[in-house]
LOMARPA-556800 format. One record per residue (C-alpha): x, y, z. Coordinates in steps of 0.5 Angstrom, whole numbers, plus 500, padded with zeros to 3 digits. Layout:
N
XYZ/...
//
This chain:
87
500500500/503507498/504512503/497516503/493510501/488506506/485500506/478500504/476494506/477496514/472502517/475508518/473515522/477522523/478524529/481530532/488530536/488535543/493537547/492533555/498538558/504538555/502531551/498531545/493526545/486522541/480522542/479513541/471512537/468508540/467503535/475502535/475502543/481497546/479492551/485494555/487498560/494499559/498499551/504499548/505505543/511506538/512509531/512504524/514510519/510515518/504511523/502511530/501503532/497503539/497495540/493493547/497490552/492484554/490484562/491479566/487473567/483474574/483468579/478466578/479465571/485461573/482457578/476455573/482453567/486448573/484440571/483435577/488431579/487423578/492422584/490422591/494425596/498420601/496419608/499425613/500424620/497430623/496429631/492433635/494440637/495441643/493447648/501451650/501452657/501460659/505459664/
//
């Protein structure tokens, strides 16, 4: 693709920089929002490529991917707990 030309097969949209302090920044459409909280951004030429950084997975949802162990545990010997005299 030729600098200047797009792809016409994806959506596109205008939008408007501003300056947020001494940054400039992009006001993201919703149609293209990122489902992230953080991105990675650099530069490729003449283009600003903004990539999300994916979130980490929460534990609940690590705890539902775990598999069942088919072992069972050996016996522990585990005697009574006893009372420490305060005295």
């Amino acid at each position: 693709m030729l600098h200047g030309e797009r792809d016409t097969d994806r959506p596109t949209r205008h939008a408007r920089l501003f300056r947020n302090g001494r940054n400039q920044a992009l006001r993201i459409p919703r149609e293209f929002e990122l489902a992230a909280d953080e991105v990675i951004i650099y530069r490729e030429d003449d283009r600003l490529v903004v990539e999300p950084v994916p979130r980490a997975p929460t534990l609940a949802t690590v705890l539902s991917r775990l598999t069942r162990l088919d072992e069972d545990f050996p016996p522990i010997d585990d005697p009574p707990v006893r009372p420490e005299d305060p005295l």
